[in-house]
Residue frames relative to the residue before (quaternion, step in Angstrom):
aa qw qx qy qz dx dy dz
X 1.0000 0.0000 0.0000 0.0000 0.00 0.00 0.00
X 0.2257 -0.8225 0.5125 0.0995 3.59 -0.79 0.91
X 0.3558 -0.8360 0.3198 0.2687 3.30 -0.59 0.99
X 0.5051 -0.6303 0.3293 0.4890 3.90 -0.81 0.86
X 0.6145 -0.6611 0.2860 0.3219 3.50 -1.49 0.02
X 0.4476 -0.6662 0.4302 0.4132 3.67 -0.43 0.57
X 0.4091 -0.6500 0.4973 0.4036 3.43 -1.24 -0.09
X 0.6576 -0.4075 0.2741 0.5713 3.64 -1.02 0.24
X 0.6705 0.4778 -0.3494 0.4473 3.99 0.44 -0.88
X 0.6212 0.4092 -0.3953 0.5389 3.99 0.74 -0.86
X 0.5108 0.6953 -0.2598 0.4339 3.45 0.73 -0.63
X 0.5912 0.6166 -0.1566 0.4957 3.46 0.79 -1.47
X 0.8918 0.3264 -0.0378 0.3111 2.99 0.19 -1.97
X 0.4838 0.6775 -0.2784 0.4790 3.18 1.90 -0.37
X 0.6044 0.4768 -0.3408 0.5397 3.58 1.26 -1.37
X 0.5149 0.6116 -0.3647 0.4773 4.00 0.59 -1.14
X 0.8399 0.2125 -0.2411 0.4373 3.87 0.13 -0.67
X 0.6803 0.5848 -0.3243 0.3000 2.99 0.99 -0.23
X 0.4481 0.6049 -0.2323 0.6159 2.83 2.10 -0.40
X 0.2009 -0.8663 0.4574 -0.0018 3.70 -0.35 1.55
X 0.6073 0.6166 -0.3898 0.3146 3.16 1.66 0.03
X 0.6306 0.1700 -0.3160 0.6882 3.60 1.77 0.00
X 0.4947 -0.6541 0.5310 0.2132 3.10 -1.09 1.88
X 0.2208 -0.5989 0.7695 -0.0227 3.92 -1.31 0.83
X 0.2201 -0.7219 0.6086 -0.2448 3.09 -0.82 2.32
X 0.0006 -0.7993 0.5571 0.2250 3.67 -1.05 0.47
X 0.0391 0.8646 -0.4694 -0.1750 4.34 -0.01 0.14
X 0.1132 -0.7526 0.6476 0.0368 3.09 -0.90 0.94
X 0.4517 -0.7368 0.4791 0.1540 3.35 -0.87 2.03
X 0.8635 -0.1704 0.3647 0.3039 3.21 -1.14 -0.48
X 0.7794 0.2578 -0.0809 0.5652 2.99 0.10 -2.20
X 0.5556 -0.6807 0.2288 0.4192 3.88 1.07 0.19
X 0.3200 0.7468 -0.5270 0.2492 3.44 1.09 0.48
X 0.1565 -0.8055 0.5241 0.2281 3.74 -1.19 0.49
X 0.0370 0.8853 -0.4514 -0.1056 3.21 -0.94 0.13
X 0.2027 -0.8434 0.4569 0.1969 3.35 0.25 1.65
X 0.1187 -0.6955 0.6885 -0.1676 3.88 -0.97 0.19
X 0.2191 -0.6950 0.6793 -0.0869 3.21 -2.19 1.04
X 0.0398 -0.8918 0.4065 0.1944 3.31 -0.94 0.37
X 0.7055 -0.6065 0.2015 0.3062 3.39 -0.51 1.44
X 0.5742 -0.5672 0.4316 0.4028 3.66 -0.59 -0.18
X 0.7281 0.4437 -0.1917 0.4861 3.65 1.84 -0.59
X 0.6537 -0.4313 0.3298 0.5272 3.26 1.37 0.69
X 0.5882 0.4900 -0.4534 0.4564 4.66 0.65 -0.55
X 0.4002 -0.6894 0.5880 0.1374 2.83 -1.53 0.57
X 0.0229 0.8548 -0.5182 0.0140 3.86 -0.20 0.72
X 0.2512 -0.8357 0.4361 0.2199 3.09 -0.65 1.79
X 0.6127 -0.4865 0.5606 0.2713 3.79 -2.00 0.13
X 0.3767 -0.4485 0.7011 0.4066 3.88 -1.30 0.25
X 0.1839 -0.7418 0.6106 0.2077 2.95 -1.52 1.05
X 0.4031 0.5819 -0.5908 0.3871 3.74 0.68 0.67
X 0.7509 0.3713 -0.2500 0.4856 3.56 0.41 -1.00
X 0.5572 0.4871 -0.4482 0.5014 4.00 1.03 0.25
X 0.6197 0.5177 -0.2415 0.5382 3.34 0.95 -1.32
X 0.6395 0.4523 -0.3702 0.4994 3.78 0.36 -0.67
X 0.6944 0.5504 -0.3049 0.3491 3.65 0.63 -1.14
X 0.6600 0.6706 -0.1262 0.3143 3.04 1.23 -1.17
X 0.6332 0.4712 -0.0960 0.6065 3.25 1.69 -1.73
X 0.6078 0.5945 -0.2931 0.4374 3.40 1.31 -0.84
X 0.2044 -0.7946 0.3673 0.4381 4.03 1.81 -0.89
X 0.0011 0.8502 -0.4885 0.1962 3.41 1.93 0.64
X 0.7785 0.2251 0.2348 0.5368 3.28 0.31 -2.10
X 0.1104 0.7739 -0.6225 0.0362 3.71 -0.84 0.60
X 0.6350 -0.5777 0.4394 0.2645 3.45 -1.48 1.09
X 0.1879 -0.6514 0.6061 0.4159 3.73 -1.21 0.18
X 0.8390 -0.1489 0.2097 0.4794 3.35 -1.82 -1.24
X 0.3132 -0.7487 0.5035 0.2966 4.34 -0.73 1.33
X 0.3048 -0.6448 0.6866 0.1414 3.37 -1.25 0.91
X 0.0401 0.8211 -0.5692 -0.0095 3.82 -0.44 1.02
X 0.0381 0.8140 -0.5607 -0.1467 2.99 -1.56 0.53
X 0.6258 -0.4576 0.0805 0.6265 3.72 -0.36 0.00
X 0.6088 0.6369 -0.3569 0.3103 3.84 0.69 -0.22
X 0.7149 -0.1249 0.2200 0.6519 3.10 1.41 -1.54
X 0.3886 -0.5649 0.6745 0.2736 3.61 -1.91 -0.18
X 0.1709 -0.6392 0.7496 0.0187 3.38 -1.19 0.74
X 0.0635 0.7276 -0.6800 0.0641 3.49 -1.34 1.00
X 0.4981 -0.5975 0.5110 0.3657 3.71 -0.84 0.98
X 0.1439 -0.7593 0.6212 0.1298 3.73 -1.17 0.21
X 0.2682 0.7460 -0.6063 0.0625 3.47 -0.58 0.79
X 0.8063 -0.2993 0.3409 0.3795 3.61 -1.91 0.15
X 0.3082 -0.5884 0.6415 0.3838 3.73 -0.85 1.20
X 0.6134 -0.3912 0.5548 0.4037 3.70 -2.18 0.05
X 0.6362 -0.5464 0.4555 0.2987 3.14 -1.40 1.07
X 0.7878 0.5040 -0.0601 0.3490 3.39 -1.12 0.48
X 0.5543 0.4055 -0.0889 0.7214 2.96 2.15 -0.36
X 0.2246 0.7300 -0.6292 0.1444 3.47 -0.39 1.11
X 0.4221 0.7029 -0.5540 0.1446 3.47 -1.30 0.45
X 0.4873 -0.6748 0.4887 0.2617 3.20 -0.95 1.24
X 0.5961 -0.6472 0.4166 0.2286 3.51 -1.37 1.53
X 0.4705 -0.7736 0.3862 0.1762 3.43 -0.77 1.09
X 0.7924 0.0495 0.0495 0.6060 3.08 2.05 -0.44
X 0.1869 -0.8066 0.4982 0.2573 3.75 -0.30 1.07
X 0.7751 -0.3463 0.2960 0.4378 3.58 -1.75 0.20
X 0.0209 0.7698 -0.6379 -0.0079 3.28 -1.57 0.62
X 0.2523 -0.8648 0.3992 0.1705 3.62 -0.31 1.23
């Protein structure tokens, strides 16, 4: 099965996570908003489009690690599925 193409921005955001030196974070609040996001090498956070994260995600492009929760939100690491492994997420995030 071949995977569809990304666009130049999904594309973008793929190279960003794959790149492990600024860690790429997804949180999903409470009220269930998400907000995917990286942090710089200087300590700043810099958020992600969250269509093209959300696409990546459903796409199994990108998969979540282990959620750290608290009563506000969940934080999961976010990194590149293993090559070679494609499939389309059976189920998106619920808070």
């Amino acid at each position: 099965m071949t995977r569809p193409r990304l666009s130049a921005r999904a594309a973008d955001v793929l190279r960003l996570i794959t790149n492990q030196r600024e860690p790429v974070f997804l949180t999903v609040h409470a009220n269930g908003r998400r907000r995917w996001g990286r942090w710089q090498s200087d300590g700043r956070p810099v958020a992600l489009p969250t269509e093209e994260c959300d696409a990546l995600h459903a796409a199994g492009r990108i998969v979540l690690g282990d959620p750290v929760v608290d009563r506000a939100k969940t934080t999961y690491r976010v990194r590149a599925a293993a090559r070679g492994t494609y499939r389309t997420a059976a189920s998106f995030l619920t808070a």
